[in-house]
VMD Tcl script that builds the backbone (N, CA, C; Angstrom):
set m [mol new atoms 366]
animate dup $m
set s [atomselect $m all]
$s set {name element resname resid chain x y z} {
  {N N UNK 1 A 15.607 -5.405 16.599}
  {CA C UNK 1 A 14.352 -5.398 17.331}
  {C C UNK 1 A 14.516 -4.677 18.676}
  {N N UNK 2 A 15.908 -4.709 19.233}
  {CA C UNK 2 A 16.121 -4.135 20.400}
  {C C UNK 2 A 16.171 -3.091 20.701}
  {N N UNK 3 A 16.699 -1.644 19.323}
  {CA C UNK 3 A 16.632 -0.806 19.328}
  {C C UNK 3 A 15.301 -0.401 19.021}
  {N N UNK 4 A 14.583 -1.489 18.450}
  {CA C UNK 4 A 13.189 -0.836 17.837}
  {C C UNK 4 A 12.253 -0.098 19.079}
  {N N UNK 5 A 12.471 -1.454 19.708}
  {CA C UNK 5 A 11.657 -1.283 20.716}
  {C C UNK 5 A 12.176 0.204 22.028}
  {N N UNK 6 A 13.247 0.300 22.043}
  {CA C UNK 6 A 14.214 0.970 22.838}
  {C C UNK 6 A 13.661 2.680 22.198}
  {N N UNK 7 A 13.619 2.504 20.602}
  {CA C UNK 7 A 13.364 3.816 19.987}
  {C C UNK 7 A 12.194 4.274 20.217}
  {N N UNK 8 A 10.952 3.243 20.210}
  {CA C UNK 8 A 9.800 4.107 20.456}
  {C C UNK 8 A 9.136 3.659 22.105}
  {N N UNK 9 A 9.635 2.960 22.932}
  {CA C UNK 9 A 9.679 3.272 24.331}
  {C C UNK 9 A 10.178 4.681 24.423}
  {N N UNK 10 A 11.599 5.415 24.325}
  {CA C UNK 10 A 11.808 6.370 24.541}
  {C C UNK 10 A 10.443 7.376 23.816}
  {N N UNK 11 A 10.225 7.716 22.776}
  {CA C UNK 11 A 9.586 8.329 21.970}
  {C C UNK 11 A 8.047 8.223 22.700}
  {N N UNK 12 A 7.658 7.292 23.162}
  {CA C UNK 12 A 6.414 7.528 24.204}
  {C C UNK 12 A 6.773 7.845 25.222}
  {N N UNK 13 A 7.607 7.706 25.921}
  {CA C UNK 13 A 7.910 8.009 27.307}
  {C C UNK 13 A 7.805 9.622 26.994}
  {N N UNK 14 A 8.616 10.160 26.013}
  {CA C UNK 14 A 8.774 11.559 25.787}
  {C C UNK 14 A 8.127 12.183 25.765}
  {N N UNK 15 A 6.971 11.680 25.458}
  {CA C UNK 15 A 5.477 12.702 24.639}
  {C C UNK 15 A 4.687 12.951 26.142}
  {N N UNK 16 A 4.932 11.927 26.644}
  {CA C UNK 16 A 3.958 11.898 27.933}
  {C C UNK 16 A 4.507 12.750 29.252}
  {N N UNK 17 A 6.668 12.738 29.408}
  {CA C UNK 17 A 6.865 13.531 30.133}
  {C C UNK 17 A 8.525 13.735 29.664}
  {N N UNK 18 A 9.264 14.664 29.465}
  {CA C UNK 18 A 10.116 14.910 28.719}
  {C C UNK 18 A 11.189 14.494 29.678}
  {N N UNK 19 A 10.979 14.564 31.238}
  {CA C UNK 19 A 12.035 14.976 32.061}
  {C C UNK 19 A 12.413 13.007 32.410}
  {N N UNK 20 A 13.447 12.386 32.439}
  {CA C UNK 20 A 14.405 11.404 32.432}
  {C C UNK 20 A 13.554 10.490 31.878}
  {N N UNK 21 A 13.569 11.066 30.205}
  {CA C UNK 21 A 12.850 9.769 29.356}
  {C C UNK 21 A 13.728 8.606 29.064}
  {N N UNK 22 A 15.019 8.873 28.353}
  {CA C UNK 22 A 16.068 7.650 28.202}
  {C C UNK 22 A 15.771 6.753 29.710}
  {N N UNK 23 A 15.817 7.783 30.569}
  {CA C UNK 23 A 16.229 6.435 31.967}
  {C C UNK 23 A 14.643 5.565 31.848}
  {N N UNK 24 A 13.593 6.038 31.822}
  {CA C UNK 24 A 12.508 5.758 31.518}
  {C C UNK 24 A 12.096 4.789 30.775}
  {N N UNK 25 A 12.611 4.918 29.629}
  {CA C UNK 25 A 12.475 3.822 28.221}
  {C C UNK 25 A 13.617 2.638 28.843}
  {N N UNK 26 A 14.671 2.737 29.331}
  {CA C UNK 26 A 15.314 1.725 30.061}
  {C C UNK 26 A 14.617 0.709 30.729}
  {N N UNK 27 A 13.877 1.397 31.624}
  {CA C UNK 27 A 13.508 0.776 32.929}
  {C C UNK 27 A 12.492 0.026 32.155}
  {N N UNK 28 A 11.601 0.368 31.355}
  {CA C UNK 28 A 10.550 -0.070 30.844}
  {C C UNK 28 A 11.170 -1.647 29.955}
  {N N UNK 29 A 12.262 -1.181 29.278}
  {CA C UNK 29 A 12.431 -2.264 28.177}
  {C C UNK 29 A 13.728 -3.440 28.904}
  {N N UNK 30 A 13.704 -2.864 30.662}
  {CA C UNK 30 A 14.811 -4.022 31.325}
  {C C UNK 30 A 13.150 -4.714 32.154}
  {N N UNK 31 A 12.266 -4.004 32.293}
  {CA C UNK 31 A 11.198 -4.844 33.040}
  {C C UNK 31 A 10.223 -5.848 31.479}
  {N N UNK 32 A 10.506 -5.281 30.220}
  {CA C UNK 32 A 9.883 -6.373 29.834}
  {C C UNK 32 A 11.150 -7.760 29.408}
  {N N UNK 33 A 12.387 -7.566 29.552}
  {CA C UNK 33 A 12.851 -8.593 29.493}
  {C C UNK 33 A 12.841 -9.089 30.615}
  {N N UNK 34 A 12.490 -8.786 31.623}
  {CA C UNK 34 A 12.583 -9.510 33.046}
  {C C UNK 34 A 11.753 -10.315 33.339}
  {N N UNK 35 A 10.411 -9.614 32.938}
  {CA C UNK 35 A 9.484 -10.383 32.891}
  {C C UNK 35 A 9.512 -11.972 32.181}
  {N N UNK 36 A 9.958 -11.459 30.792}
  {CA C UNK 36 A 9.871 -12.774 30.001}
  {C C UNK 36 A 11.249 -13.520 30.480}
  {N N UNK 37 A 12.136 -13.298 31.023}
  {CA C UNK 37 A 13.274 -14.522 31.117}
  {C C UNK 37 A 13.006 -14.361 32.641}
  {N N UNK 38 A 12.751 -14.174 33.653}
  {CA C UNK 38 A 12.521 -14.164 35.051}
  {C C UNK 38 A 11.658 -15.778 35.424}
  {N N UNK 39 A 11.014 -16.053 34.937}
  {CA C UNK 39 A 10.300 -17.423 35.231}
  {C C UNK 39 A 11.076 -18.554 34.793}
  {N N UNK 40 A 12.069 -18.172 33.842}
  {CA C UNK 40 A 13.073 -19.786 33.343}
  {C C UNK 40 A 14.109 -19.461 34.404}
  {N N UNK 41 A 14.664 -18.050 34.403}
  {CA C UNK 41 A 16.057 -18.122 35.374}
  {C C UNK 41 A 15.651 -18.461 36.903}
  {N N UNK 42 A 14.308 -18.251 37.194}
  {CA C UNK 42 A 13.659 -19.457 38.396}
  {C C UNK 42 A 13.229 -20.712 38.403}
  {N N UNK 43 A 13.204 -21.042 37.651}
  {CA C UNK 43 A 13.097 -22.517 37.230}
  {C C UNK 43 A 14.483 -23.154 37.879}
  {N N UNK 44 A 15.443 -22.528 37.004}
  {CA C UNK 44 A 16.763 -23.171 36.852}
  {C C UNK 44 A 17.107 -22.991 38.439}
  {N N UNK 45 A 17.095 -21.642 38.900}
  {CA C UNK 45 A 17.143 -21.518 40.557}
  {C C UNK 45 A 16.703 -22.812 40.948}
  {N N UNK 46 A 15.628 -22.639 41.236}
  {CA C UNK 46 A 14.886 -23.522 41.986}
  {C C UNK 46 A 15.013 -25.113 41.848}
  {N N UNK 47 A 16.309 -25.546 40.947}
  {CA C UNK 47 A 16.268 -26.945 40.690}
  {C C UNK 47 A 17.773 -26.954 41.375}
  {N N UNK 48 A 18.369 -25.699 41.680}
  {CA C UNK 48 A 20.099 -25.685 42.289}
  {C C UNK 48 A 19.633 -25.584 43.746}
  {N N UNK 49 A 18.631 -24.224 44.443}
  {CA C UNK 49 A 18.478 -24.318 45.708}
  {C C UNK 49 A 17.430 -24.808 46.121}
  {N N UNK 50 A 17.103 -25.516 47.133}
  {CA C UNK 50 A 16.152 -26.269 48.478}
  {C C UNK 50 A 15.574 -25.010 48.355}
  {N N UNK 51 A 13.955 -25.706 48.629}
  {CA C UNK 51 A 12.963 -24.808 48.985}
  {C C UNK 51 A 12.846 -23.883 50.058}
  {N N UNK 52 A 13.996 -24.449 51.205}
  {CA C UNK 52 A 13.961 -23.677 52.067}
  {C C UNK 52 A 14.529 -22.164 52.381}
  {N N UNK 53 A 15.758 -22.329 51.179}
  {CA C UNK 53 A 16.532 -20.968 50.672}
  {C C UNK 53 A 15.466 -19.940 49.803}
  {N N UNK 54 A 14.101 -19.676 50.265}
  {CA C UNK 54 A 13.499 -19.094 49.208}
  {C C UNK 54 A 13.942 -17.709 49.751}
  {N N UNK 55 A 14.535 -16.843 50.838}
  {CA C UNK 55 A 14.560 -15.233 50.583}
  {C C UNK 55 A 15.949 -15.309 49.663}
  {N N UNK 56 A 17.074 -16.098 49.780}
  {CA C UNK 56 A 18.394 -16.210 48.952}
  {C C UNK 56 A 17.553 -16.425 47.800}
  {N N UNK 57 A 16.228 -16.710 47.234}
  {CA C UNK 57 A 15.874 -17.256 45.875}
  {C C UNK 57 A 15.675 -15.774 45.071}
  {N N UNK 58 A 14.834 -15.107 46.828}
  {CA C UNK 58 A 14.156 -14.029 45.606}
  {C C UNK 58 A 15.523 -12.751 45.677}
  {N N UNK 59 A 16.281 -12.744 46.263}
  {CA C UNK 59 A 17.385 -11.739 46.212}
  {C C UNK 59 A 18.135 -12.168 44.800}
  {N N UNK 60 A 18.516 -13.201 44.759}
  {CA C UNK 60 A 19.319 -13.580 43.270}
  {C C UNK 60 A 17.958 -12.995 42.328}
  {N N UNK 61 A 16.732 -13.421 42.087}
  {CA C UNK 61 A 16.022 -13.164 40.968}
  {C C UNK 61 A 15.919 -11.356 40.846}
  {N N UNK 62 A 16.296 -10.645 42.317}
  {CA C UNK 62 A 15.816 -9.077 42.293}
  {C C UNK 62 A 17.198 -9.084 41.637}
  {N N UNK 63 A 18.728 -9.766 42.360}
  {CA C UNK 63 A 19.718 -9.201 41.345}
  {C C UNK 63 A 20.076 -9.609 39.764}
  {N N UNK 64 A 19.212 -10.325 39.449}
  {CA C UNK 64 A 19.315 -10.443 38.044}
  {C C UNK 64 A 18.318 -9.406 37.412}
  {N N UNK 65 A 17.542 -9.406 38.493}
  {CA C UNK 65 A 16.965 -7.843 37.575}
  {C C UNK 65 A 17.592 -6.941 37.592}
  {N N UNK 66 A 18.014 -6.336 38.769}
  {CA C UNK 66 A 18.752 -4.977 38.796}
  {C C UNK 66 A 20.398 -5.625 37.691}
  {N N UNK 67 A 20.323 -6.612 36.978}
  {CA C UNK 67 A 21.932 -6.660 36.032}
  {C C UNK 67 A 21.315 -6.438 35.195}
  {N N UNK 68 A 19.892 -6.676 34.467}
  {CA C UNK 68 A 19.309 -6.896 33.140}
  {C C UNK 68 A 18.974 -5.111 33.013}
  {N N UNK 69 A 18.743 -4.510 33.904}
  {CA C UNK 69 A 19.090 -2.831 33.896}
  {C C UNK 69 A 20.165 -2.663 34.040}
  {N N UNK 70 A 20.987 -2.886 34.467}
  {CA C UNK 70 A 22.430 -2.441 34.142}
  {C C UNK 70 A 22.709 -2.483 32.954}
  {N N UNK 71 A 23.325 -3.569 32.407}
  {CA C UNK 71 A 23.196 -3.907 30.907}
  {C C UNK 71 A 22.599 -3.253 29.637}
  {N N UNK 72 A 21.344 -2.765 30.140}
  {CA C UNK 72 A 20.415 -1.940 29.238}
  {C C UNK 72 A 20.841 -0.660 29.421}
  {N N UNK 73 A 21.308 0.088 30.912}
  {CA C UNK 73 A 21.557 1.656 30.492}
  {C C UNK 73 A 23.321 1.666 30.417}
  {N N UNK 74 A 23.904 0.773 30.457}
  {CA C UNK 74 A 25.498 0.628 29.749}
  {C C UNK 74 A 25.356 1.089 28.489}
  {N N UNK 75 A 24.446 -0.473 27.477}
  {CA C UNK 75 A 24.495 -0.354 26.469}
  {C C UNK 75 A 23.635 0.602 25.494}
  {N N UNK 76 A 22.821 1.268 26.571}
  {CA C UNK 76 A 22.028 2.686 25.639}
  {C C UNK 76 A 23.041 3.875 26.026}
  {N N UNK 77 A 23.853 3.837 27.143}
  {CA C UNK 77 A 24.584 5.193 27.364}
  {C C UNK 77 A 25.040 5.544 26.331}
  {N N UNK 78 A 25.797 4.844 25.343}
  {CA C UNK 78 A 26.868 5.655 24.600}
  {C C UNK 78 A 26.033 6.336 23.710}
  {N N UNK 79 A 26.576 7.664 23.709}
  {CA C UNK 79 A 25.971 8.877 22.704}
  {C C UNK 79 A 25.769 8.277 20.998}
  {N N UNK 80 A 27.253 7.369 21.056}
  {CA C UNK 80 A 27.242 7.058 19.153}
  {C C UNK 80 A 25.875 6.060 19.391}
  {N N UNK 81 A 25.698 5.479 20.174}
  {CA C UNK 81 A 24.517 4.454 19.816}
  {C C UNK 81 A 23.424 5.020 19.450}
  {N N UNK 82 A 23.348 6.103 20.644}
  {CA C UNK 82 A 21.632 6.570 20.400}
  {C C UNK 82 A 21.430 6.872 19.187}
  {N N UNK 83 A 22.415 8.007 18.706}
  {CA C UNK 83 A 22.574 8.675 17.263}
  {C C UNK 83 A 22.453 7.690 16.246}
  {N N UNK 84 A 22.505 6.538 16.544}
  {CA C UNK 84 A 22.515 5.443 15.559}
  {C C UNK 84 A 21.257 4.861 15.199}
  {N N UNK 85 A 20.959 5.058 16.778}
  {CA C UNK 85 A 19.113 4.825 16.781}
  {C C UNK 85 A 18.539 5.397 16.203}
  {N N UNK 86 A 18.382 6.660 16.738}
  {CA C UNK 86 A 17.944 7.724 16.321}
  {C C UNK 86 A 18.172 8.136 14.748}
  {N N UNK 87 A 19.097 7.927 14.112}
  {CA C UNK 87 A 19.272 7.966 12.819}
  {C C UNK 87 A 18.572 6.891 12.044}
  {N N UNK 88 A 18.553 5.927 12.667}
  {CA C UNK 88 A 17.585 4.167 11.997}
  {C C UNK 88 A 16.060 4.661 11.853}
  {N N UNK 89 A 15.380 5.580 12.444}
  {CA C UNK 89 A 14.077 5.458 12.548}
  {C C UNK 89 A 13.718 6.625 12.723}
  {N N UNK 90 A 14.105 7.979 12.525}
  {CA C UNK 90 A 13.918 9.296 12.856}
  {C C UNK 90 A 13.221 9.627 11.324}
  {N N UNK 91 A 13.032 8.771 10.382}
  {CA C UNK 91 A 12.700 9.037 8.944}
  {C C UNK 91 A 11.085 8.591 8.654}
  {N N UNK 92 A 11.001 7.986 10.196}
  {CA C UNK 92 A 9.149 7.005 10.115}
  {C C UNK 92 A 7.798 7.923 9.800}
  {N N UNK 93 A 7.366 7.612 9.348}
  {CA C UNK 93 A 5.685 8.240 8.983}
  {C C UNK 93 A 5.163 8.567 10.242}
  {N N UNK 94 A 4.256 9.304 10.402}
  {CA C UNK 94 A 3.409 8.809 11.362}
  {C C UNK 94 A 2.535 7.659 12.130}
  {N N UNK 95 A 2.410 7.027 10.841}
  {CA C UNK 95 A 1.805 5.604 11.009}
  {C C UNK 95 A 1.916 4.597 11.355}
  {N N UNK 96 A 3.930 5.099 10.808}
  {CA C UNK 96 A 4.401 3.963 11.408}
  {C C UNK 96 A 5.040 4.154 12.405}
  {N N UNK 97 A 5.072 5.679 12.845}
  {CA C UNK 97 A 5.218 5.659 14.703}
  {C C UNK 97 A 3.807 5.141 15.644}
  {N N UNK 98 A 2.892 5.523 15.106}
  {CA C UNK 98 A 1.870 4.876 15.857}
  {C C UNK 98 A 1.964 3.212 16.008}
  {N N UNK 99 A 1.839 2.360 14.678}
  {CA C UNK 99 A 2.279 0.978 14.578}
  {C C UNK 99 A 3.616 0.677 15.716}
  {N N UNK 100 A 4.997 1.472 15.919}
  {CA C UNK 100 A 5.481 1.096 16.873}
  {C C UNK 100 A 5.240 1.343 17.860}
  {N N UNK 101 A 4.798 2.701 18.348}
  {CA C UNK 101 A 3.887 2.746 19.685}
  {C C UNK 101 A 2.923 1.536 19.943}
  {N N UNK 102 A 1.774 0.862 19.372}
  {CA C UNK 102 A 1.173 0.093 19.414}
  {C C UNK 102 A 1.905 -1.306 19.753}
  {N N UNK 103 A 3.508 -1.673 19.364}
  {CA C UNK 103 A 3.743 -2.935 19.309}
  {C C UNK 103 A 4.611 -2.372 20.782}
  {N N UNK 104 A 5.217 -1.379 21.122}
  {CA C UNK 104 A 5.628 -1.679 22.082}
  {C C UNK 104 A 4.911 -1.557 23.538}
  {N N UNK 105 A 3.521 -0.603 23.728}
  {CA C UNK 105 A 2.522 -0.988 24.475}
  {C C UNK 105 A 2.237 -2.488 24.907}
  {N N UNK 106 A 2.091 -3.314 23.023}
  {CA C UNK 106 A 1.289 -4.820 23.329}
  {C C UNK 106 A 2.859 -5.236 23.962}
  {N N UNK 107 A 3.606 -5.163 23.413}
  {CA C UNK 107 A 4.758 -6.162 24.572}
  {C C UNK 107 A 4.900 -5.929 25.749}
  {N N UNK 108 A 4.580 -4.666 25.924}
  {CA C UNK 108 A 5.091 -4.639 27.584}
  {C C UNK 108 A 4.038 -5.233 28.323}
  {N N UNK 109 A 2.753 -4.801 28.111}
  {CA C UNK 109 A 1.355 -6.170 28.583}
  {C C UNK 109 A 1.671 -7.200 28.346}
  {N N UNK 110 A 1.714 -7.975 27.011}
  {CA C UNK 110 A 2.079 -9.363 26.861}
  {C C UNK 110 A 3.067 -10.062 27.503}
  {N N UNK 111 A 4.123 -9.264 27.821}
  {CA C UNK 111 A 5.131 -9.811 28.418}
  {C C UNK 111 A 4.968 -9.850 30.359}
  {N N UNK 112 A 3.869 -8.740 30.710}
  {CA C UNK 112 A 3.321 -8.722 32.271}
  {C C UNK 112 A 2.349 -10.172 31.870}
  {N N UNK 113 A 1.737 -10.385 30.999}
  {CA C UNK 113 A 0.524 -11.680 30.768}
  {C C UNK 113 A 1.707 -13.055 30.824}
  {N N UNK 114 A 2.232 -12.987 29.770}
  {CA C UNK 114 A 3.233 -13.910 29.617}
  {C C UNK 114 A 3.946 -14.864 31.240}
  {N N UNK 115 A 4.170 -13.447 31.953}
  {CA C UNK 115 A 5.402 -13.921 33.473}
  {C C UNK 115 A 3.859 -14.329 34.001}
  {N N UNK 116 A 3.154 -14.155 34.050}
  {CA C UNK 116 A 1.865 -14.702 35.126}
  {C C UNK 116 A 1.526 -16.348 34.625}
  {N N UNK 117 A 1.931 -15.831 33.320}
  {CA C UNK 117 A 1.117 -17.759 32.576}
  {C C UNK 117 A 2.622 -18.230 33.157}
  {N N UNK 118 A 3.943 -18.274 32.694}
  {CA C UNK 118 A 5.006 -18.568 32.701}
  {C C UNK 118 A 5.281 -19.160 34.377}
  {N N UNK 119 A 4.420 -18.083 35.619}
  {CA C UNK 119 A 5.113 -18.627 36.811}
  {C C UNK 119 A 3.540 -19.602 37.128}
  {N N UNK 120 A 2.413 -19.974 36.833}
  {CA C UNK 120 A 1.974 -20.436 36.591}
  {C C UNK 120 A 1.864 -21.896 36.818}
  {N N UNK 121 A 2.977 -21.936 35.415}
  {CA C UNK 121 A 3.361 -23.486 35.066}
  {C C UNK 121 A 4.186 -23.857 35.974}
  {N N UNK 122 A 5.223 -23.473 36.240}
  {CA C UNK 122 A 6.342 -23.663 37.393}
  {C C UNK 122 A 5.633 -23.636 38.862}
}
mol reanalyze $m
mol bondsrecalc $m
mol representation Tube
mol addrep $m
């Protein structure tokens, strides 16, 4: 699912502007996991530090973002991966590039909807 999404993030990013699409499709698919695990890994914060440590709150939550991009352009750097990607799904219809364009659009909204309901509750 990770590459799925990774394959046609890049593949829209591309169509729309060719020039640092990989870094592009990164950034995109480390902000929708951020989104969705960013409201539990504050939760859990917020039950270790006092309310009063809130700029130490939001520096740990910016550096768990900037690791959840790290992580993502580590593990997309290597050339054999992409090719691997790229070999998994370079065979799709049109239809069913549109269908993944479409699912990875709705996640990246759902997952901006999601962190709003998510900080919400907390």
């Amino acid at each position: 699912m990770y590459s799925y999404l990774y394959y046609h993030l890049y593949e829209l990013v591309s169509t729309i502007r060719r020039f640092n699409a990989r870094e592009s499709a990164i950034i995109y698919l480390s902000a929708i996991v951020s989104f969705l695990t960013i409201p539990f890994v504050g939760f859990l914060l917020s039950t270790v530090l006092p309310s009063k440590y809130n700029l130490i709150f939001i520096i740990l939550l910016g550096g768990y973002s900037f690791l959840v991009f790290y992580i993502n352009k580590k593990y997309f750097e290597k050339e054999s991966r992409l090719k691997g990607i790229y070999s998994k799904f370079k065979n799709q219809s049109t239809l069913q590039r549109k269908i993944g364009y479409v699912v990875v659009v709705l996640t990246f909204f759902l997952s901006l909807v999601l962190f709003f309901i998510f900080l919400s509750l907390f």
